[in-house]
TORGU-261843 format. One record per atom (N, C-alpha, C, O): residue in one letter; chain; atom name; x, y, z. Coordinates in steps of 0.05 Angstrom, whole numbers, plus 5000, padded with zeros to 4 digits. Example, Ala and Ser with C-alpha at 12.3 -4.5 7.8 and 13.67 -1.06 7.14 Angstrom:
! residues 2
A | A | N | 5264 | 4886 | 5156
A | A | CA | 5246 | 4910 | 5156
A | A | C | 5264 | 4934 | 5156
A | A | O | 5285 | 4934 | 5169
S | A | N | 5257 | 4955 | 5142
S | A | CA | 5273 | 4979 | 5143
S | A | C | 5258 | 5001 | 5157
S | A | O | 5268 | 5023 | 5161
This chain:
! residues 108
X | A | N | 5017 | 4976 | 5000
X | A | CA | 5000 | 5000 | 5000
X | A | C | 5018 | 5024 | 5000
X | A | O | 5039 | 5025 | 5013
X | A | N | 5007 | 5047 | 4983
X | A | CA | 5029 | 5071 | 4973
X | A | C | 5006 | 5091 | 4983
X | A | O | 4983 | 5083 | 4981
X | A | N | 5011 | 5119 | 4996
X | A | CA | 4994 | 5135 | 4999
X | A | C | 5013 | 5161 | 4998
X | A | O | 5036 | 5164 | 5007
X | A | N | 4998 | 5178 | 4986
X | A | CA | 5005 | 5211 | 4991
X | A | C | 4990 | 5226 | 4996
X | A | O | 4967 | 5218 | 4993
X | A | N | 4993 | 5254 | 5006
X | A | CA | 4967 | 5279 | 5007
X | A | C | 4983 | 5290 | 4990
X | A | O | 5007 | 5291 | 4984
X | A | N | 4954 | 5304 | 4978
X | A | CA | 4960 | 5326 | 4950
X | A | C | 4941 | 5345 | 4965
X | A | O | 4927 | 5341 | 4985
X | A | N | 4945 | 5371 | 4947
X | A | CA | 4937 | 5398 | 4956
X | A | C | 4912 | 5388 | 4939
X | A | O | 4911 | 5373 | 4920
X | A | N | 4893 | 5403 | 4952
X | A | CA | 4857 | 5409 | 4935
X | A | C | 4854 | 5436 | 4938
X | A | O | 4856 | 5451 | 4957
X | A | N | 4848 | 5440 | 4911
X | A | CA | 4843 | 5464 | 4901
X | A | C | 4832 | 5482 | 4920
X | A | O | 4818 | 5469 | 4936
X | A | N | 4832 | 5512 | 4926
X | A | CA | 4802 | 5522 | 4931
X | A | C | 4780 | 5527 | 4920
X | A | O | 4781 | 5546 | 4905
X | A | N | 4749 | 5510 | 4923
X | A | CA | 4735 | 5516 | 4910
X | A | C | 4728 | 5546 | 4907
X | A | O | 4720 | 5553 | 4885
X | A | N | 4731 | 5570 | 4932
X | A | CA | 4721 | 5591 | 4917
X | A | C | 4739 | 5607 | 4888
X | A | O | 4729 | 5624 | 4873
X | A | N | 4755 | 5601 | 4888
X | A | CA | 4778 | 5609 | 4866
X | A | C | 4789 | 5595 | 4849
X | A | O | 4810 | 5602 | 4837
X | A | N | 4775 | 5570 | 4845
X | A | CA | 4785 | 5559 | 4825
X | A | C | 4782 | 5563 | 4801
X | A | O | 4761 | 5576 | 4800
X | A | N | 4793 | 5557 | 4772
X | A | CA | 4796 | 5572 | 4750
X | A | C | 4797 | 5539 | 4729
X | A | O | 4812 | 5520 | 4733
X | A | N | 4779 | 5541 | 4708
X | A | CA | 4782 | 5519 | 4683
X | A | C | 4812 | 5528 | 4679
X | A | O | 4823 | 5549 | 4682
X | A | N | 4821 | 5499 | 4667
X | A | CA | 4851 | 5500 | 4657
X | A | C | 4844 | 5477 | 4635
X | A | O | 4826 | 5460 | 4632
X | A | N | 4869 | 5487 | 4620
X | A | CA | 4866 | 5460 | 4592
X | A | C | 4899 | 5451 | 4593
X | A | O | 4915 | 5469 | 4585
X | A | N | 4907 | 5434 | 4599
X | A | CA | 4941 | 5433 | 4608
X | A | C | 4941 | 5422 | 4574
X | A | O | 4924 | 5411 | 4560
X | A | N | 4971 | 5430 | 4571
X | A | CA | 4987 | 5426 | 4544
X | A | C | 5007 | 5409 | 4553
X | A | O | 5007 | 5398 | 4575
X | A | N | 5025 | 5405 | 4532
X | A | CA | 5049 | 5390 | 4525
X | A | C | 5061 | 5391 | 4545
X | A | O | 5064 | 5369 | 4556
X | A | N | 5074 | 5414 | 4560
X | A | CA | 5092 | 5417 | 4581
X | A | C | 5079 | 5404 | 4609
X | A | O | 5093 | 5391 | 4626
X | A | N | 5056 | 5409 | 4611
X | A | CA | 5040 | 5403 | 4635
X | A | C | 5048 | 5364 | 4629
X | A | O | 5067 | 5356 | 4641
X | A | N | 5030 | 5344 | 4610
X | A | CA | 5038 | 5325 | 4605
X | A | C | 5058 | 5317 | 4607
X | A | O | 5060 | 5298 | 4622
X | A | N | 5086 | 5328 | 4593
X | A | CA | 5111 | 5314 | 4602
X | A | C | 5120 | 5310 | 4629
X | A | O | 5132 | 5290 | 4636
X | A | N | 5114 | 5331 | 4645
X | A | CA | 5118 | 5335 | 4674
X | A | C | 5109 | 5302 | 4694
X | A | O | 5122 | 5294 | 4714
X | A | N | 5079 | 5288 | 4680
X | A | CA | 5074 | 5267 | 4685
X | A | C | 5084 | 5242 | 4660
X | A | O | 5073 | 5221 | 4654
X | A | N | 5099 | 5252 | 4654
X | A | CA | 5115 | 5226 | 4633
X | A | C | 5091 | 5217 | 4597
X | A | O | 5089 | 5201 | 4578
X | A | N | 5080 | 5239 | 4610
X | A | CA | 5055 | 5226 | 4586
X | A | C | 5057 | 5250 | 4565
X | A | O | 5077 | 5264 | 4566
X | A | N | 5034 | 5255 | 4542
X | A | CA | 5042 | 5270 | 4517
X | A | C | 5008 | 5284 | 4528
X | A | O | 4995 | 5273 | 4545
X | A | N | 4998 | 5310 | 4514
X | A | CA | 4969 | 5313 | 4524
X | A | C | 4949 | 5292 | 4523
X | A | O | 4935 | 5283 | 4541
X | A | N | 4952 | 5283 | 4494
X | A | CA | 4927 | 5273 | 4482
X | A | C | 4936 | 5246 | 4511
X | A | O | 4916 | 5235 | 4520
X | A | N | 4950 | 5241 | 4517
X | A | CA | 4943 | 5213 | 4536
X | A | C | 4933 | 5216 | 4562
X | A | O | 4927 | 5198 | 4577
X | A | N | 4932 | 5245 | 4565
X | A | CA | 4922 | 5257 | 4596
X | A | C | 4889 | 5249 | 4597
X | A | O | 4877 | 5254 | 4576
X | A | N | 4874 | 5237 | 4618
X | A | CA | 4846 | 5229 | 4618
X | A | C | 4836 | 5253 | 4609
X | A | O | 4847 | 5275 | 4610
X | A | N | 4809 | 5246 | 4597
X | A | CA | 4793 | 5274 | 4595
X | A | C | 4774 | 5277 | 4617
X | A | O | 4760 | 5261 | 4628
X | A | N | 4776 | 5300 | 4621
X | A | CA | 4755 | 5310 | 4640
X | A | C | 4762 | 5349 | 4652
X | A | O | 4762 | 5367 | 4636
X | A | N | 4765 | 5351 | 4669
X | A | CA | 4763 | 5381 | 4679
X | A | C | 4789 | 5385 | 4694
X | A | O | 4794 | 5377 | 4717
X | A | N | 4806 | 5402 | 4675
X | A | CA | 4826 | 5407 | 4690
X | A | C | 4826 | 5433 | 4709
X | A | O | 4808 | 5449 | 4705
X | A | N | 4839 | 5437 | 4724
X | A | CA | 4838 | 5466 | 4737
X | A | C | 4867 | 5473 | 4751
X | A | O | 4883 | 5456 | 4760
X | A | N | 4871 | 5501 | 4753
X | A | CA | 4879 | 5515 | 4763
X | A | C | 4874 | 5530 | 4790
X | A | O | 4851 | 5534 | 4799
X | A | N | 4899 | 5540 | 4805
X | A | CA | 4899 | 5544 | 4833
X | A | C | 4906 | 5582 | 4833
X | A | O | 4926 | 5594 | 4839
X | A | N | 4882 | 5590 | 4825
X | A | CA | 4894 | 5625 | 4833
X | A | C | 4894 | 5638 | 4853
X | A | O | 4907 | 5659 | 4851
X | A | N | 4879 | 5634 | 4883
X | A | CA | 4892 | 5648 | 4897
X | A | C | 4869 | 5663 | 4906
X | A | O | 4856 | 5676 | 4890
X | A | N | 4861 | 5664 | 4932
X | A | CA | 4839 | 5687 | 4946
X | A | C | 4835 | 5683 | 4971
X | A | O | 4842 | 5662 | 4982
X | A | N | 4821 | 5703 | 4982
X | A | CA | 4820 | 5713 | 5018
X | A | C | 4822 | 5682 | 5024
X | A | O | 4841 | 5672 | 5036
X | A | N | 4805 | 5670 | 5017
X | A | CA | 4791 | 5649 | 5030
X | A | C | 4819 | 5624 | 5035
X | A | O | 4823 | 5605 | 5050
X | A | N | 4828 | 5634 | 5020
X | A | CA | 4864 | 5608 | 5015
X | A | C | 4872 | 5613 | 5026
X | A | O | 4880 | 5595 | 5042
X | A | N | 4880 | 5647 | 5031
X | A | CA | 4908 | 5659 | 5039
X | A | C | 4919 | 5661 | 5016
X | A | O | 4943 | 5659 | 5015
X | A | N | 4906 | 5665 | 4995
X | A | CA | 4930 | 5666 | 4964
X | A | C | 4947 | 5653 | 4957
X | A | O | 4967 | 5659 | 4944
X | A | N | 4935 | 5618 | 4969
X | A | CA | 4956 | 5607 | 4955
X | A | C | 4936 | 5590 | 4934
X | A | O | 4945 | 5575 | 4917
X | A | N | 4912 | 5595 | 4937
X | A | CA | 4892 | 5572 | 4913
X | A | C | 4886 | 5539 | 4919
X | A | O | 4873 | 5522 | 4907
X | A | N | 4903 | 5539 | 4944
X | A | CA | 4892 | 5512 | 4957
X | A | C | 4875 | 5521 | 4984
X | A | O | 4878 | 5541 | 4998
X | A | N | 4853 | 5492 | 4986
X | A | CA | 4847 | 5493 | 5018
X | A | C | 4845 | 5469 | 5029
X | A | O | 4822 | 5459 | 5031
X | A | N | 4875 | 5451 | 5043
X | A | CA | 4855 | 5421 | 5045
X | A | C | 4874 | 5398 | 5037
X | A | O | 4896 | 5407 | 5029
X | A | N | 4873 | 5379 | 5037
X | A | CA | 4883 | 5356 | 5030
X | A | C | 4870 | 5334 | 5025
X | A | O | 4851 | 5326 | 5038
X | A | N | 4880 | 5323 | 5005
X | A | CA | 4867 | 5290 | 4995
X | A | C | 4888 | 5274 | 4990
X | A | O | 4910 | 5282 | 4985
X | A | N | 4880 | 5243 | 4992
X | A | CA | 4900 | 5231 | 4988
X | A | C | 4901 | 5209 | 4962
X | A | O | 4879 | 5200 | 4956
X | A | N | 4919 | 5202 | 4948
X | A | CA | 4925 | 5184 | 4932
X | A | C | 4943 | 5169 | 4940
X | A | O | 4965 | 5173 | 4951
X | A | N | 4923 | 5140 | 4930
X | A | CA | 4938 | 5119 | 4935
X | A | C | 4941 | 5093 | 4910
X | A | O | 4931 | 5091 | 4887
X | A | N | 4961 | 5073 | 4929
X | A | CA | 4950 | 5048 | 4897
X | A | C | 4959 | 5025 | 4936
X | A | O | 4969 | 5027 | 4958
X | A | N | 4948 | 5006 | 4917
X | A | CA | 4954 | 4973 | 4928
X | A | C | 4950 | 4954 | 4910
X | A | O | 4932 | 4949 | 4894
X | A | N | 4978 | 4942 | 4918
X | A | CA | 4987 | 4919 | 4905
X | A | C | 4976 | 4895 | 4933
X | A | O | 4982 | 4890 | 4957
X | A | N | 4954 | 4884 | 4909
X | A | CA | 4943 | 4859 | 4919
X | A | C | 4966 | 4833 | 4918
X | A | O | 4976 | 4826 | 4897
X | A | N | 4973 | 4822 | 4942
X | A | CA | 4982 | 4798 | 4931
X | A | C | 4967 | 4772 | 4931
X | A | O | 4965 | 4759 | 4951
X | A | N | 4956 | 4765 | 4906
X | A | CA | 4940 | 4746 | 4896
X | A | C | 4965 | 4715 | 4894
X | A | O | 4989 | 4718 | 4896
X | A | N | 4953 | 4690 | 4889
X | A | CA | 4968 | 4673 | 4888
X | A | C | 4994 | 4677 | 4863
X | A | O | 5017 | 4669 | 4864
X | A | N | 4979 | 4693 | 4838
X | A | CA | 4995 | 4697 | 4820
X | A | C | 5017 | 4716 | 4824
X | A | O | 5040 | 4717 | 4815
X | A | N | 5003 | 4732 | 4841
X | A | CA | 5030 | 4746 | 4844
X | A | C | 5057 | 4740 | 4867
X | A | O | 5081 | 4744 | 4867
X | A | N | 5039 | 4728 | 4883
X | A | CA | 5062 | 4708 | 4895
X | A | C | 5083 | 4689 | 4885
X | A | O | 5105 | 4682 | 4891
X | A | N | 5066 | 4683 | 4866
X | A | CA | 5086 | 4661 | 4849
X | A | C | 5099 | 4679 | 4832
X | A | O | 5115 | 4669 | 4816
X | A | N | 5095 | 4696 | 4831
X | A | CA | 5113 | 4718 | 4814
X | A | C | 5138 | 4730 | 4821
X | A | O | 5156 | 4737 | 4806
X | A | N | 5136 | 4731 | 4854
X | A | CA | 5162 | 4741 | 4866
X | A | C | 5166 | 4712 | 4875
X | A | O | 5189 | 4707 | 4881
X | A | N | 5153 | 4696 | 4878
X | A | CA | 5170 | 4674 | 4888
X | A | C | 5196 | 4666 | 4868
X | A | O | 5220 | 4665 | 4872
X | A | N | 5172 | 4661 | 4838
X | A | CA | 5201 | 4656 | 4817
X | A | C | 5219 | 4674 | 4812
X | A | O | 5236 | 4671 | 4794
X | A | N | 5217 | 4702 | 4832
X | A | CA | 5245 | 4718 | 4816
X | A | C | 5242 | 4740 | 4800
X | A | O | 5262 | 4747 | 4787
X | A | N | 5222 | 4754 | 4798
X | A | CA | 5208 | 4768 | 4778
X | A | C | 5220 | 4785 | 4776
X | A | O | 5227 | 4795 | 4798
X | A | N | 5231 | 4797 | 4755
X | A | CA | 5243 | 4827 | 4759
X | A | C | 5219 | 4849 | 4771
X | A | O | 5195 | 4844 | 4776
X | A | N | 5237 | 4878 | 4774
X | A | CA | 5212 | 4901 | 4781
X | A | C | 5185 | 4897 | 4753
X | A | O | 5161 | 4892 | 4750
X | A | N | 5206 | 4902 | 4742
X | A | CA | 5178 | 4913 | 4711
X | A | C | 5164 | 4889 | 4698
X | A | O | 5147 | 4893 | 4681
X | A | N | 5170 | 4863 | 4705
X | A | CA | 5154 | 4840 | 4717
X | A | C | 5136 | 4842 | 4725
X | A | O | 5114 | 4837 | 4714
X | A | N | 5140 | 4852 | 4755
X | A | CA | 5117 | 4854 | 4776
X | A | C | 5095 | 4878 | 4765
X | A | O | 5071 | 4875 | 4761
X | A | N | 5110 | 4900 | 4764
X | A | CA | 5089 | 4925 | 4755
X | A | C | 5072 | 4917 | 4731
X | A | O | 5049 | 4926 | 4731
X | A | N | 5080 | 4903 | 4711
X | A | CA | 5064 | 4890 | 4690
X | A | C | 5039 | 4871 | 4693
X | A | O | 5016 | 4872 | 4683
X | A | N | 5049 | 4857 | 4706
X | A | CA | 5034 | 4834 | 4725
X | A | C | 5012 | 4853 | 4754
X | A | O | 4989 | 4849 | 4762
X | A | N | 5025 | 4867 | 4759
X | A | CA | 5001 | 4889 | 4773
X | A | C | 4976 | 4898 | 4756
X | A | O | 4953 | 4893 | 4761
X | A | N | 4987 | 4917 | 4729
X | A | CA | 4978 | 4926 | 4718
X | A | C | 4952 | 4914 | 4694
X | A | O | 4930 | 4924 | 4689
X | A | N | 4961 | 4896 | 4687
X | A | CA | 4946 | 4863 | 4685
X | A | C | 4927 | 4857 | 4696
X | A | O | 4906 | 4852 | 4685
X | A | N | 4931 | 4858 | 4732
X | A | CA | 4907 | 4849 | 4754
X | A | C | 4895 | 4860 | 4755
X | A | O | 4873 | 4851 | 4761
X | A | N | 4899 | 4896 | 4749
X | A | CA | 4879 | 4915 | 4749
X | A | C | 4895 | 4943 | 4769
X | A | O | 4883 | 4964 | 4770
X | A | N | 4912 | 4940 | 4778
X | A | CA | 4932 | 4956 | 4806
X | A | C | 4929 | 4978 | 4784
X | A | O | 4931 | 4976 | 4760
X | A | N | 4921 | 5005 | 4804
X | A | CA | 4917 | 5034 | 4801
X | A | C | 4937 | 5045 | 4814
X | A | O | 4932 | 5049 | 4837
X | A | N | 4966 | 5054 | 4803
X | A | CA | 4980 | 5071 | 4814
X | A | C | 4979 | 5093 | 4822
X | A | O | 4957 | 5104 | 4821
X | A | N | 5001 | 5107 | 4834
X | A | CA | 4989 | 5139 | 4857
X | A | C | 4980 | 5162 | 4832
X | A | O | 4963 | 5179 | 4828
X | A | N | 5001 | 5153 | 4821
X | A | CA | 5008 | 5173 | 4790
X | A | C | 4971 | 5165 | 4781
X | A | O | 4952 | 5176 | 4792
X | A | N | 4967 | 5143 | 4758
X | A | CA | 4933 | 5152 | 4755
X | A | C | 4918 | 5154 | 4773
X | A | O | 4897 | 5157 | 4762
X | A | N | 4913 | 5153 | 4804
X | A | CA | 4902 | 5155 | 4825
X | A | C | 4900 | 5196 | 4818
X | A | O | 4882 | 5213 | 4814
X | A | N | 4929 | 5196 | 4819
X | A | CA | 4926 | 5230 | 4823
X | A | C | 4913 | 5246 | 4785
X | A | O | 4898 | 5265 | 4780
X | A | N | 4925 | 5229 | 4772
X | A | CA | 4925 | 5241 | 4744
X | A | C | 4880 | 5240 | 4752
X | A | O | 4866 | 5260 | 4754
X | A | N | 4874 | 5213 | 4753
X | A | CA | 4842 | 5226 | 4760
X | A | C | 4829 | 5251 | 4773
X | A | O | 4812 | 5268 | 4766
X | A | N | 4844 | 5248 | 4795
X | A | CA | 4830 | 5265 | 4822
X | A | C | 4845 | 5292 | 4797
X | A | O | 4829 | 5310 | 4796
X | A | N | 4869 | 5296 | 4779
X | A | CA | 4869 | 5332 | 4777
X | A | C | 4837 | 5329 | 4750
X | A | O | 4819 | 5345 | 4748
X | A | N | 4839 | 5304 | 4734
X | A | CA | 4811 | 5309 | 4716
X | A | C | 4791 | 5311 | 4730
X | A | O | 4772 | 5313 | 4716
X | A | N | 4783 | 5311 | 4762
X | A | CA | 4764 | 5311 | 4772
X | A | C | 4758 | 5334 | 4780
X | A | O | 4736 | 5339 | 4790
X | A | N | 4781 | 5353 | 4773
X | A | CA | 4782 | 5384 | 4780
X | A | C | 4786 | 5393 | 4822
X | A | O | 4783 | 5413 | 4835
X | A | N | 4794 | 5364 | 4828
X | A | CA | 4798 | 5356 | 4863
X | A | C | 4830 | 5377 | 4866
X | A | O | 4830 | 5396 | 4881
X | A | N | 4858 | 5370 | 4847
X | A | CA | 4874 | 5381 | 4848
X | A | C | 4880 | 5389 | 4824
X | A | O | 4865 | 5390 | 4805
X | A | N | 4916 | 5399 | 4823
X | A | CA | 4929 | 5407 | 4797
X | A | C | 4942 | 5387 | 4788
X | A | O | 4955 | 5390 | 4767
């Protein structure tokens, strides 16, 4: 089990965003592979303190260990083995955990 807190926006100041190329590479991806949904931006008001957040949420992932994946590190699996074989089972990393919650317009 992996967990982080990320900043959440402030709802009274929050602002539509459309992230580009630069925004994408930052998460290893190109735009068009960014989920669709509602991006946003953090500008800043009384209610923040000017910084455009208020709050915290968390993202997470878990790696189930199922019999297969036991026998997976049992035989020796390399890393990108295992992450494949996660990814396979269905395992939601922090990264698309968070890449949702910013299309959810929750963070940046």
């Amino acid at each position: 089990i992996g967990q982080r807190l990320i900043r959440r926006v402030c709802a009274d100041c929050v602002q539509a965003y459309l992230p580009g190329e630069i925004d994408a590479a930052r998460v290893g991806l190109e735009a068009a592979g960014l989920p669709a949904g509602r991006y946003v931006r953090a500008t800043g008001c009384q209610s923040c303190g000017a910084s455009g957040y208020r709050g915290r949420c968390g993202v997470y992932e878990a790696l189930i260990l199922d019999r297969a994946m036991r026998g997976a590190i049992d035989a020796g699996a390399t890393e990108s083995q295992i992450r494949e074989a996660a990814a396979a089972a269905g395992m939601k990393t922090m990264l698309h955990d968070g890449l949702a919650k910013a299309a959810a317009g929750i963070t940046t």
